[in-house]
ROKE-222081 format. One record per atom (N, C-alpha, C): residue in one letter; x, y, z. Coordinates in steps of 0.001 Angstrom, whole numbers, padded with zeros to 6 digits, always signed. Example, Ala and Ser with C-alpha at 12.3 -4.5 7.8 and 13.67 -1.06 7.14 Angstrom:
2
a+013190-005690+007800 a+012300-004500+007800 a+013200-003300+007800 s+012850-002250+007080 s+013670-001060+007140 s+012900+000030+007870 
This chain:
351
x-007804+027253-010199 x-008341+026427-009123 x-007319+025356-008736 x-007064+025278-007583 x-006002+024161-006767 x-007527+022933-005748 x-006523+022077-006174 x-007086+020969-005751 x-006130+019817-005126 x-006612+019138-003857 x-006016+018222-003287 x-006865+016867-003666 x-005856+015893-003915 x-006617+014129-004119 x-006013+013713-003208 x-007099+012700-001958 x-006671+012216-001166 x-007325+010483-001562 x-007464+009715-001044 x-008069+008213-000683 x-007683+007335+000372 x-008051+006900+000464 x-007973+005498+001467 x-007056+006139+002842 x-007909+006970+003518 x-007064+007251+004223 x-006686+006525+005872 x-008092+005519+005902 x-008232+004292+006485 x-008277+005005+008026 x-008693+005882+008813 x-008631+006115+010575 x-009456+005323+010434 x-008202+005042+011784 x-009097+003918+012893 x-008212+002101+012373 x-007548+002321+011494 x-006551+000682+011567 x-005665+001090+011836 x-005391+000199+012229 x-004020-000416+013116 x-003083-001413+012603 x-002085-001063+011583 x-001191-002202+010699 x-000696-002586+011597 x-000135-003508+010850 x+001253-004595+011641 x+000437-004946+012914 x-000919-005795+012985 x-001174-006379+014804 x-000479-007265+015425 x-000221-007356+016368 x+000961-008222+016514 x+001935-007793+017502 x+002419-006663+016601 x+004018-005728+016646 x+003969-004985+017799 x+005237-004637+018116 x+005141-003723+018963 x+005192-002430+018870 x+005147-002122+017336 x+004409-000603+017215 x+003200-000628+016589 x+002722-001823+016991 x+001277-001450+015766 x+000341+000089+016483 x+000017-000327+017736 x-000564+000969+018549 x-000107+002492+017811 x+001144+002425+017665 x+001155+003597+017157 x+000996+003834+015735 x+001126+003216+015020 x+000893+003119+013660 x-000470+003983+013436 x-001631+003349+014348 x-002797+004101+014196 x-002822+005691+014204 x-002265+006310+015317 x-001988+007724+015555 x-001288+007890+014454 x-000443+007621+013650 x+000816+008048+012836 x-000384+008203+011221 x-001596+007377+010978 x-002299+007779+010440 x-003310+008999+010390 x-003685+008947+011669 x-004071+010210+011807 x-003729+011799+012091 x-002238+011018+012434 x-001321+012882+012189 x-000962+013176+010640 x-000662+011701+010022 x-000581+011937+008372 x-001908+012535+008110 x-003233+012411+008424 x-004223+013012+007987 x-004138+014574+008194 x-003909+014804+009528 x-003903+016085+009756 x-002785+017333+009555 x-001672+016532+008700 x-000159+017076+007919 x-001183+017269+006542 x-001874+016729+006192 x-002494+017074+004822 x-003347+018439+004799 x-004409+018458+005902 x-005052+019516+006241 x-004115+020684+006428 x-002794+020998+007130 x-002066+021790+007118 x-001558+022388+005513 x-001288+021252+005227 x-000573+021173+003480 x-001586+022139+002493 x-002749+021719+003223 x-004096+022817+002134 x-003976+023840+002563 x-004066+023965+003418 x-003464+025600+003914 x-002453+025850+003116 x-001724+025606+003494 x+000134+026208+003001 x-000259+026224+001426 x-000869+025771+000355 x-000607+025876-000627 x-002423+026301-001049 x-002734+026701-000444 x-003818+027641-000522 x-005043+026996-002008 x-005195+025662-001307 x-006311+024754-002393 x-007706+024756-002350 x-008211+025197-002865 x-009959+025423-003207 x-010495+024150-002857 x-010153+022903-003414 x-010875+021551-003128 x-010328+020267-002649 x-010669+019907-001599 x-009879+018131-000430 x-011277+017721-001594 x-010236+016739-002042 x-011083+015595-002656 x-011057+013701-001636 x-012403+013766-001194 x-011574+012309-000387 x-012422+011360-000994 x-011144+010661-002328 x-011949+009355-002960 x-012382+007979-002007 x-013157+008275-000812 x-013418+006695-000058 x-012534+006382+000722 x-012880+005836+001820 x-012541+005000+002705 x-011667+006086+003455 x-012077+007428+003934 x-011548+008043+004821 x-011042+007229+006372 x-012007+006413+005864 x-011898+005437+007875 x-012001+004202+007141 x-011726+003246+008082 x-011198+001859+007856 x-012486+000936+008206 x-013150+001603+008892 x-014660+001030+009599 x-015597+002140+008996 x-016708+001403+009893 x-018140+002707+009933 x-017495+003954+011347 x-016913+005000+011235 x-016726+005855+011845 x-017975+006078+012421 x-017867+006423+014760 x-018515+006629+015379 x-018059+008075+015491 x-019376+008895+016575 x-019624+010286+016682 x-018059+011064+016696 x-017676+010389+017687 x-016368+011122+018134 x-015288+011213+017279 x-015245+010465+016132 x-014015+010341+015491 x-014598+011717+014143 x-015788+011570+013766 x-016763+012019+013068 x-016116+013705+013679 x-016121+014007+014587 x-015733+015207+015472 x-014210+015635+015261 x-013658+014892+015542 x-012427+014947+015458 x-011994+015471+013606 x-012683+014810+012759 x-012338+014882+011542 x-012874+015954+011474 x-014106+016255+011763 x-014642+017727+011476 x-013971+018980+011815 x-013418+018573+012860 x-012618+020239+013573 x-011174+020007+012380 x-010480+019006+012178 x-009704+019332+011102 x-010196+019918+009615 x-011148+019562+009219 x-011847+020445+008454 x-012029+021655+008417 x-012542+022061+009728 x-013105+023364+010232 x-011556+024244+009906 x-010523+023930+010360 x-009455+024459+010303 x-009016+025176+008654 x-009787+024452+007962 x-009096+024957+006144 x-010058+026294+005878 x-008611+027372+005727 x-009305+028706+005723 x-010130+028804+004558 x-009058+028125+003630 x-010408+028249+002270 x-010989+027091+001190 x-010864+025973+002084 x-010812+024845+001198 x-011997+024490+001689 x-012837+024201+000326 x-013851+023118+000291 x-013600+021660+000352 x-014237+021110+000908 x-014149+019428+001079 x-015129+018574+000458 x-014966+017219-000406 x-016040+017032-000706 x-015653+015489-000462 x-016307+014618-000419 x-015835+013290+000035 x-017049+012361-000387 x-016862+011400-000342 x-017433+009951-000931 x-016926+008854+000332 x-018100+007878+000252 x-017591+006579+001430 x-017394+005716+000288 x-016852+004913+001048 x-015673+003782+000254 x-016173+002548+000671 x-015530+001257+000440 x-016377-000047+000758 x-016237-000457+002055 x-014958+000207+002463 x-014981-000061+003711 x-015392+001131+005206 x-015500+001923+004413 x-016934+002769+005645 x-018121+003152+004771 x-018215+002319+004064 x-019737+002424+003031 x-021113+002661+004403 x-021745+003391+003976 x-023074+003407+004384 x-023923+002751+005189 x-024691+002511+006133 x-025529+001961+006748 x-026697+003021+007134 x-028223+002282+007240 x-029220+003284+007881 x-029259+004053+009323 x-028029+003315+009920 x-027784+003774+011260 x-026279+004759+011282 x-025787+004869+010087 x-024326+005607+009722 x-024952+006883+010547 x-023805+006791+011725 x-023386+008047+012301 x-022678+009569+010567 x-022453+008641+009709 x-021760+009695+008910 x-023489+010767+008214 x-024493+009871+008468 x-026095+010528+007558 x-026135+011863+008382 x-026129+011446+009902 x-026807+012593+010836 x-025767+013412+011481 x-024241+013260+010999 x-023546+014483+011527 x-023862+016009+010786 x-023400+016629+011993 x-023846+017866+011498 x-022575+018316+010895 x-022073+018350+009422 x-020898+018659+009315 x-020873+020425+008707 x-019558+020794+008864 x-019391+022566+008727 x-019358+022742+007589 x-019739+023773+007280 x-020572+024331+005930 x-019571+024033+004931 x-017748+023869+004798 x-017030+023540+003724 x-017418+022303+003581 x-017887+021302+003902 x-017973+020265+003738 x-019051+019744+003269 x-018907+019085+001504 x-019884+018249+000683 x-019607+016966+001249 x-021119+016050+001248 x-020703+014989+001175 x-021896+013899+000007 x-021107+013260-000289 x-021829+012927-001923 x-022325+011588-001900 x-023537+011302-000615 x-023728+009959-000123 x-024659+009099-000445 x-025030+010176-001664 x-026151+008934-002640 x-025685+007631-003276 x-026693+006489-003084 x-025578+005331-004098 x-025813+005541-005579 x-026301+006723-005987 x-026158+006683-007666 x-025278+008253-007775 x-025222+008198-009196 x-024207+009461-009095 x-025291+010881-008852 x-024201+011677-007843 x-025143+012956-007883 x-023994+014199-007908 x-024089+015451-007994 x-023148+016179-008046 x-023571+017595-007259 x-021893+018396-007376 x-021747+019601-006499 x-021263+020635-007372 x-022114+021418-007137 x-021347+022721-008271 x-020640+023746-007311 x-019388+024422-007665 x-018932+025810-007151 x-019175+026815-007848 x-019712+027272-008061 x-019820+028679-008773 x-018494+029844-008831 x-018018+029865-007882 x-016979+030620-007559 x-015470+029497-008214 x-015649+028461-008230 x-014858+027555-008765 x-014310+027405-010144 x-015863+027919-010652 x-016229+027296-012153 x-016023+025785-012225 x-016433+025071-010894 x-016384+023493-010549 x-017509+023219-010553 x-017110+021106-011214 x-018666+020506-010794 x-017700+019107-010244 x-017959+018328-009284 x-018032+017355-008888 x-018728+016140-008574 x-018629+015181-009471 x-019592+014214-009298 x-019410+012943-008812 x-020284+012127-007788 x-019446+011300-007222 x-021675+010216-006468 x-020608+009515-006238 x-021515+008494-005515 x-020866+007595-004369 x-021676+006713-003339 x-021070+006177-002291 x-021975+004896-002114 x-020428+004054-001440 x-021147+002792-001120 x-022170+002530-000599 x-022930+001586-000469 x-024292+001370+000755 x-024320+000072+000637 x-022884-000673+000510 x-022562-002063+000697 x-021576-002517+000712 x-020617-003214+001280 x-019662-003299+001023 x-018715-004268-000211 x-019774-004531-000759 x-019507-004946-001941 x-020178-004511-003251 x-019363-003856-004575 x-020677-003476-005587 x-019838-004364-007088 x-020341-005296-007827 x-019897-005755-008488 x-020425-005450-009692 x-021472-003916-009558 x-022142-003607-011086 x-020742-002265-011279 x-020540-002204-012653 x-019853-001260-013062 x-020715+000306-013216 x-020561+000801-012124 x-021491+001887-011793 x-021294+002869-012814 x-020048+003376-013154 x-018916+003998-013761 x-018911+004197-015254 x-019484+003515-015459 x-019221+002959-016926 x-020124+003652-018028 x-021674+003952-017395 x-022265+004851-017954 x-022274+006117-017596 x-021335+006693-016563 x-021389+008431-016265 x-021326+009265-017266 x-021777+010141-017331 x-021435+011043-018748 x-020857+012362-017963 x-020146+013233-018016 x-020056+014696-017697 x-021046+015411-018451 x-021812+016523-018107 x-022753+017196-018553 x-022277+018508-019321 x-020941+018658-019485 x-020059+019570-020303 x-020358+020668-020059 x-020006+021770-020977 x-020435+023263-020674 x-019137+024023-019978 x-018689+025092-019759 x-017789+025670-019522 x-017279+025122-017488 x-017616+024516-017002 x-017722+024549-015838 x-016211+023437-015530 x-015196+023239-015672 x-014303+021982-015325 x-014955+020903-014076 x-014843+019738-015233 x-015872+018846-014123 x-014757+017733-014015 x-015068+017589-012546 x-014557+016131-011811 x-015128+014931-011070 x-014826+013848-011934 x-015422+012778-011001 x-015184+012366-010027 x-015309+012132-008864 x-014975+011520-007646 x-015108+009884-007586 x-014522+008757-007662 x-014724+007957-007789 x-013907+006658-006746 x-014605+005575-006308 x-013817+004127-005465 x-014262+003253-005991 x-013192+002461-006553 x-013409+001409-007118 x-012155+000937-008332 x-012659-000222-008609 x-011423-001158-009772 x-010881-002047-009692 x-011645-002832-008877 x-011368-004215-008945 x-012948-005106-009176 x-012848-006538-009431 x-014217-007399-009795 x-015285-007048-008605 x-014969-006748-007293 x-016272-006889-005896 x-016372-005061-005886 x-015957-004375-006357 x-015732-002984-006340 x-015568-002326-007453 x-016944-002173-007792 x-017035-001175-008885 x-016115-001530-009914 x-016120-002220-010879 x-014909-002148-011739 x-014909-000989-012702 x-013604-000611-013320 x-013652+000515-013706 x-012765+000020-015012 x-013733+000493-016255 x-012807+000429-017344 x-012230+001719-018161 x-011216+001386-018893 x-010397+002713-018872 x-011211+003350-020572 x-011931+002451-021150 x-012423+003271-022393 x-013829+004075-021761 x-014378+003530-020887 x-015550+003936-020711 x-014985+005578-019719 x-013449+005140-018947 x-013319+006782-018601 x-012975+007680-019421 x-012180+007159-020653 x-011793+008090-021361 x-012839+008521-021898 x-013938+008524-022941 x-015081+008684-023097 x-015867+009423-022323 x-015914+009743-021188 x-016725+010092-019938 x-016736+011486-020373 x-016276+012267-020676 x-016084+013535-020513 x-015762+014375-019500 x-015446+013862-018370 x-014908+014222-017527 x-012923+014995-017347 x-013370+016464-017046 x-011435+016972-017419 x-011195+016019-016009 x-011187+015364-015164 x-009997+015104-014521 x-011076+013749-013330 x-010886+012980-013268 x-011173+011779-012357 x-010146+011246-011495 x-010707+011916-009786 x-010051+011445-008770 x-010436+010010-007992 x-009667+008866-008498 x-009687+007449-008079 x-009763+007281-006927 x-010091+006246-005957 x-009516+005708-004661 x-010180+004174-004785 x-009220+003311-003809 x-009308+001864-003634 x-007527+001373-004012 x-007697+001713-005106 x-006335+000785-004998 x-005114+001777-004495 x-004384+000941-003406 x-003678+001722-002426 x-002499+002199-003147 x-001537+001275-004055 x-000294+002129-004768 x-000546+003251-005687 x-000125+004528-005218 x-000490+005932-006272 x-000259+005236-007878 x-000908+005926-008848 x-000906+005604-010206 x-001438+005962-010628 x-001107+006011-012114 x-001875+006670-013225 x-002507+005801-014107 x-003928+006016-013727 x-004967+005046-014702 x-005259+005511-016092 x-005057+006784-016438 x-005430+007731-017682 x-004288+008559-017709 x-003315+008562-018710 x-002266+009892-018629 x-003001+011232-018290 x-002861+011925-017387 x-003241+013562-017517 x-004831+013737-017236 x-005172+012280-016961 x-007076+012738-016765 x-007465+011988-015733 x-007368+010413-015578 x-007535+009392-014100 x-006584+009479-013440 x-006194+009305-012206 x-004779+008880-010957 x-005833+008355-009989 x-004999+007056-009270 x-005378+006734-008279 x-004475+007871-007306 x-005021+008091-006113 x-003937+008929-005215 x-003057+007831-004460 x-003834+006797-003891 x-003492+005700-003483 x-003418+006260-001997 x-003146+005380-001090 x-003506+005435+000398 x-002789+006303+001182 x-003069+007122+001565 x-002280+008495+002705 x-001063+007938+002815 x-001014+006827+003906 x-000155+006077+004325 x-000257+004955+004182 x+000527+004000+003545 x+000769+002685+003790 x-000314+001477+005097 x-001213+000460+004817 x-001722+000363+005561 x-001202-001201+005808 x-000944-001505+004864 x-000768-003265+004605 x+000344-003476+004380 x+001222-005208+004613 x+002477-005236+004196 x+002718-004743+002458 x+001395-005149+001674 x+001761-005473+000134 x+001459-003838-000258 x+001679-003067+000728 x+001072-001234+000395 x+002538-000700+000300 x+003556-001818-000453 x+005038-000823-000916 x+005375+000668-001664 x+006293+000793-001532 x+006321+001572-002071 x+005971+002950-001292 x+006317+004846-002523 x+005780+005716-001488 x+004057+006101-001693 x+004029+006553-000602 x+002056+007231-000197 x+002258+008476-000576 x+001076+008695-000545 x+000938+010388-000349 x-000698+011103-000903 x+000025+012165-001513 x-001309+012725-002466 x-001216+013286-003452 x-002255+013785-004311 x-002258+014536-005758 x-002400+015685-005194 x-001706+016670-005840 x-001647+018445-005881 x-001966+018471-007590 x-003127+019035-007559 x-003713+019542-009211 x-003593+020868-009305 x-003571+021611-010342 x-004103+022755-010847 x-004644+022997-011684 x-005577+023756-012050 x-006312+024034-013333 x-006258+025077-013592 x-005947+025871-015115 x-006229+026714-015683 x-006700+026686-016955 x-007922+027143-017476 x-008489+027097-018696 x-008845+025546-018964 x-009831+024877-018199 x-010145+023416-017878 x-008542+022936-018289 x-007457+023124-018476 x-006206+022407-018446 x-005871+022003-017142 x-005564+020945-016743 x-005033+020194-015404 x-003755+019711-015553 x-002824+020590-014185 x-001843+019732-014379 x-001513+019041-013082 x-001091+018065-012544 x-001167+017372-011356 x+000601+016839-011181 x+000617+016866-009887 x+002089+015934-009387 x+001620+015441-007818 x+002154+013981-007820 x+002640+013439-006562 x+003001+013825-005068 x+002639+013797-004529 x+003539+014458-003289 x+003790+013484-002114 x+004670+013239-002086 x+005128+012210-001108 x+005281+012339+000427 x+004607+011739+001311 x+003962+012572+002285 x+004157+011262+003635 x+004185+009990+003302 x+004373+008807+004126 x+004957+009149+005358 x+004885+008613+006443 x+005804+008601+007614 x+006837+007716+007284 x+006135+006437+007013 x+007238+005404+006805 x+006622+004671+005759 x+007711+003648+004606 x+006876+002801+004150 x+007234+001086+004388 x+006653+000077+003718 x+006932-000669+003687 x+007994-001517+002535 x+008939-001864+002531 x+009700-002547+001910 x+009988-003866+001620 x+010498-004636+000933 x+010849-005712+000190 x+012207-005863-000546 x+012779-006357+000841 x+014501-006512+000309 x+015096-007642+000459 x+016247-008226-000598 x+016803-009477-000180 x+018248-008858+000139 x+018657-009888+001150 x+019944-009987+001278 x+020945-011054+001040 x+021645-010904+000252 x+022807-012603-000272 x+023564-012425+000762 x+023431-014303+000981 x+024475-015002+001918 x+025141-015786+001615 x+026416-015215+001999 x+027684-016088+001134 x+028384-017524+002462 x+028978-018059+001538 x+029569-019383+002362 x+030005-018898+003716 x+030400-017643+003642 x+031879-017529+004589 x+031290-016638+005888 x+029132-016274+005526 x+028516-015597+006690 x+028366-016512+007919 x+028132-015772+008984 x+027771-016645+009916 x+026292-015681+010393 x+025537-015940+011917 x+024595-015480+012544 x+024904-014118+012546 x+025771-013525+012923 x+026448-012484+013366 x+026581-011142+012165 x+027305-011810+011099 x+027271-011005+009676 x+026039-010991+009274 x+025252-012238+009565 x+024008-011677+008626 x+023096-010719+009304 x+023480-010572+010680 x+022986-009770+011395 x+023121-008151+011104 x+024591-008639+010606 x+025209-006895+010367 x+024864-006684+009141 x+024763-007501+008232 x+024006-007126+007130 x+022622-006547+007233 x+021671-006766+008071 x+020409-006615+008067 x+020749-004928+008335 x+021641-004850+010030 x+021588-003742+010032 x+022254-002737+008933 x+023042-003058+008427 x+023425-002044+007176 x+022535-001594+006604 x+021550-003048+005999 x+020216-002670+005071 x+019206-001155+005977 x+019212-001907+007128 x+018483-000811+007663 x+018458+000635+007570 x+019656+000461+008028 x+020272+002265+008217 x+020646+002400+006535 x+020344+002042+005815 x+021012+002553+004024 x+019406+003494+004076 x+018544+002049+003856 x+017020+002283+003566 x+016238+003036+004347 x+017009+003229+005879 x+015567+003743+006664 x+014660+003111+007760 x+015496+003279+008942 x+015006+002671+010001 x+014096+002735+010179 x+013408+003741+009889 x+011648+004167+010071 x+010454+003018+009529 x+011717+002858+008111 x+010198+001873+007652 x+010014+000435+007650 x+009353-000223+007224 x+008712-001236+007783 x+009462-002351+006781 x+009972-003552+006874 x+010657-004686+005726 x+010192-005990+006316 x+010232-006415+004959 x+010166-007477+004822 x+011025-008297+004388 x+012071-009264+004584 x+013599-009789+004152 x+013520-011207+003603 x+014037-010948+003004 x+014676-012622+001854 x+016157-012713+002232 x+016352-014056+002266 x+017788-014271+002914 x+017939-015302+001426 x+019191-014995+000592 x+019141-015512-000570 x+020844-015937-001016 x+020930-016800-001357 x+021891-017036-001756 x+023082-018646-001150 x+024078-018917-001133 x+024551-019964-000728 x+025166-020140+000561 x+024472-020452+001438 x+025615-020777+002435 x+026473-021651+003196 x+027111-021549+004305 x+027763-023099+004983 x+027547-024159+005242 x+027016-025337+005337 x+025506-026040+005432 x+025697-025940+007207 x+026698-025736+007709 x+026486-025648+009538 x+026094-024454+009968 x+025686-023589+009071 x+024858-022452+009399 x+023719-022275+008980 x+022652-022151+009829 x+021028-022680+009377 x+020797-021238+009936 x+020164-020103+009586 x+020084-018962+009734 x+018274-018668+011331 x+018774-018437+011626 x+017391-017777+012745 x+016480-016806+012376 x+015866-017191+011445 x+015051-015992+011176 x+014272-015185+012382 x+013557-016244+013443 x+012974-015602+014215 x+013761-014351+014685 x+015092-014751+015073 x+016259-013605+015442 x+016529-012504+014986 x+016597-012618+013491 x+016592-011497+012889 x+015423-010287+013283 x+014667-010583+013602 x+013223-010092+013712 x+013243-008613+014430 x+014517-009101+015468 x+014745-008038+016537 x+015601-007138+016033 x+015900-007544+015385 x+016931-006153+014467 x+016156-004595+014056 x+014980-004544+013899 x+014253-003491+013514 x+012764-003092+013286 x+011855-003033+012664 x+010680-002862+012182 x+010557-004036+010809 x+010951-005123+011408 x+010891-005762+010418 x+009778-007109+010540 x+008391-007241+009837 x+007779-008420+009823 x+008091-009853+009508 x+008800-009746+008519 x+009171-011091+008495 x+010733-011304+007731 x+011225-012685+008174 x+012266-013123+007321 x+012478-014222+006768 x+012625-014414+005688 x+012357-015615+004741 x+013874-015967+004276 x+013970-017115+004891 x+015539-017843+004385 x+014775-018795+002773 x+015641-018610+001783 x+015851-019045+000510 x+017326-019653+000494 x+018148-019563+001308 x+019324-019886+001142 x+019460-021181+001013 x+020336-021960+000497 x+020246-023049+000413 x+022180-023407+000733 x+022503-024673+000858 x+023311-025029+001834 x+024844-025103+000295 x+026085-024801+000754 x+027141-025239-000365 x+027499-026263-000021 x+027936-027117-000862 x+028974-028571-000699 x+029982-028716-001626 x+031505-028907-001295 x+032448-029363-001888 x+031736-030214-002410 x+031184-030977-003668 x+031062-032165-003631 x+032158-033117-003779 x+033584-032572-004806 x+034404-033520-004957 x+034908-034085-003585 x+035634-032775-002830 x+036275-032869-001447 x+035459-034202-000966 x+034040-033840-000828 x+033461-034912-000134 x+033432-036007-000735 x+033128-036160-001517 x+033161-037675-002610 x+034690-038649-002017 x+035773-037558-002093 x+036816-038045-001955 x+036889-038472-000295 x+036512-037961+000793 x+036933-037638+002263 x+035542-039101+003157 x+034650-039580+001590 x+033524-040343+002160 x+033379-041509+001423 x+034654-041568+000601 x+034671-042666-000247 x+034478-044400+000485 x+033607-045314+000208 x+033593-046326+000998 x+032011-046051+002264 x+031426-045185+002108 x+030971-044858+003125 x+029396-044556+002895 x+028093-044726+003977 x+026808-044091+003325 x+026712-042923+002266 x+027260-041762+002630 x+027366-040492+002062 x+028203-040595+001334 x+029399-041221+001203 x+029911-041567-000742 x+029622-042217-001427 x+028327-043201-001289 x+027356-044162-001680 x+026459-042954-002175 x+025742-042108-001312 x+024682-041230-001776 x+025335-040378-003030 x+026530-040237-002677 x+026910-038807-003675 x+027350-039361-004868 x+027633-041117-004944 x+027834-041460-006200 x+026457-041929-006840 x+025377-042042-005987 x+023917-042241-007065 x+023621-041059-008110 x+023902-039825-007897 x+023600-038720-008473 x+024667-038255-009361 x+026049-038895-009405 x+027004-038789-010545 x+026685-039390-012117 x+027872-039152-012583 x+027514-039570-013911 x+026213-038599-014799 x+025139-037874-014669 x+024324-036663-015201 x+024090-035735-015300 x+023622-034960-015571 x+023089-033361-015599 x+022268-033273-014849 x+022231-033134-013681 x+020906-033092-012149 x+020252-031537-012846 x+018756-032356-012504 x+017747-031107-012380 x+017526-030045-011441 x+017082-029356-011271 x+017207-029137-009794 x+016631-029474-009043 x+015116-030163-009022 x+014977-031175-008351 x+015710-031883-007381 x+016811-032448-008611 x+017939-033427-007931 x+018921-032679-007087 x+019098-031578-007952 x+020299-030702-006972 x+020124-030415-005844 x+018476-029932-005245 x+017800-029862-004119 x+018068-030929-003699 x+017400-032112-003998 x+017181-033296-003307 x+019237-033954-002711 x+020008-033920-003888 x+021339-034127-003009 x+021938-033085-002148 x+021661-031472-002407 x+022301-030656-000895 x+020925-031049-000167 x+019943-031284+000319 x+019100-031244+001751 x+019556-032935+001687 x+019794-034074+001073 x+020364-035188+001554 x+021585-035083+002571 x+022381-034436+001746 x+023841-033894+002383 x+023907-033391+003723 x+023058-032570+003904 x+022549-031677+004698 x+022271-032725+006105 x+021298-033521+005801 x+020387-034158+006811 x+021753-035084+007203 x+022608-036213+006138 x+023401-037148+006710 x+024400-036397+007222 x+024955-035203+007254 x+026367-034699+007939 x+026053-033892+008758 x+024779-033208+009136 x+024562-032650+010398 x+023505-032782+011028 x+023009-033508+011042 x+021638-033627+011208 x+021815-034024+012994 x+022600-034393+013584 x+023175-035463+014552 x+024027-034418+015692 x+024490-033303+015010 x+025113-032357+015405 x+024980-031602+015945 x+023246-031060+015403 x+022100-029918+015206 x+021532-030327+017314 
């Protein structure tokens, strides 16, 4: 038996608002959705597992449609899915009264209930939000009902407002294999028995790192599972050092280097780190335009000859300032406090 783990696959958000690709970002989620549906095909998987939060909202009729005909498309894959906290349940959920196509389980009780395959030798057990917050550990008392059948939990949750999930009470569970969703970075909660899949695609700046999904197999209730890396783009977290001798221009060309090394496609976030000229105060806003990049954070802090200057200001306010802080071992506190002094009396006037 082949099996796909999906989660958080979030249709219907829109990262980065703001930007000028956020608009597309949305579509780029939902073709990543529908590269997965292809992927079950091509590798010919018995079960789409979707741990929660297929949609980012309460999904209306049409989108409900849309997901269904990608469904409809898997020649032989069963689907079984769970809502998540963030398209959890309501009495008016368009998700109660769709009419969905016969591959498709959906497991929308809020206590645990399950799905057997017969043809599988599968059981799947799973439950769904009907709030968007659950702070009882739902999880904790599941038992698997054993017997020759390889059983899987379907599960969202693991943090304090969401289901928390502890790892003795899964190991214990009896469950051969528990498919996670909620927390967005892929991982392994249980060697060889829990994985989060973590989020299709990247939805948030702090969603580093790569996306994707779990590819399982089972033979003789043995499971073996790998990663599959599947992202359009991701998000990153890079610094760049700035030396005395950069100006606007280099650090510019630095950014772009970073870019094109890492991957124009994906999304950064930049630290500007290290020492520089004090007559060069860096533009972050500027940088901005260089790429797919949200933000840029100067850390740099300014160099000073101090002797040169001591010597070139002797007699003077600023060789007055630079001799209060002689004579000790400055904290850095102090070290801060004399380069932004420095800083303010020699250019401040200039600026």
């Amino acid at each position: 038996m082949r099996f796909m783990h999906i989660a958080d696959v979030h249709l219907g958000a829109a990262p980065d608002s703001g930007f000028a690709w956020s608009k597309g970002r949305g579509q780029e989620i939902w073709d990543s959705f529908r590269r997965c549906i292809n992927e079950a095909n091509k590798n010919k998987v018995d079960l789409l597992l979707i741990a929660g939060d297929l949609f980012h909202r309460q999904p209306g009729r049409s989108e409900l449609r849309e997901v269904n005909y990608l469904f409809s498309t898997l020649e032989k894959t069963m689907v079984v899915l769970i809502a998540g906290n963030h398209d959890y349940l309501t009495s008016s959920s368009p998700y109660l009264s769709f009419p969905w196509n016969r591959n498709v389980v959906c497991l929308f009780e809020p206590s645990i209930e399950k799905v057997r395959f017969p043809e599988l030798k599968t059981e799947v057990y799973g439950l769904s939000y009907h709030q968007q917050e659950i702070t009882a550990p739902l999880y904790n008392d599941v038992k698997a009902e054993g017997g020759e059948y390889f059983q899987i939990l379907l599960a969202h949750g693991g943090d304090a407002r969401h289901i928390p999930v502890s790892k003795d009470a899964l190991q214990s569970s009896g469950f051969d294999y528990i498919a996670l969703g909620h927390i967005h970075k892929p991982q392994v909660f249980l060697p060889g028995k829990a994985l989060y899949a973590g989020a299709l695609e990247p939805v948030d700046c702090e969603d580093t790192g790569p996306h994707g999904y779990i590819l399982g197999e089972v033979h003789r209730k043995k499971v073996s599972v790998r990663f599959v890396e599947s992202c359009t783009r991701q998000y990153l977290r890079e610094e760049i050092a700035v030396a005395e001798t950069d100006t606007a221009y280099s650090v510019r060309e630095k950014i772009a280097a970073l870019l094109q090394k890492k991957g124009e496609q994906n999304t950064y976030r930049i630290r500007l780190t290290g020492q520089r000229s004090p007559q060069f105060i860096p533009n972050t806003a500027e940088y901005l335009k260089c790429g797919r990049i949200l933000e840029v954070s100067d850390d740099t802090i300014p160099y000073f000859h101090i002797e040169q200057l001591r010597r070139e200001y002797q007699g003077t306010l600023i060789g007055e300032y630079i001799e209060s802080f002689s004579g000790k071992t400055l904290s850095q506190t102090e070290q801060r406090a004399l380069r932004y002094g420095l800083e303010a009396l020699l250019y401040s006037r200039s600026r």
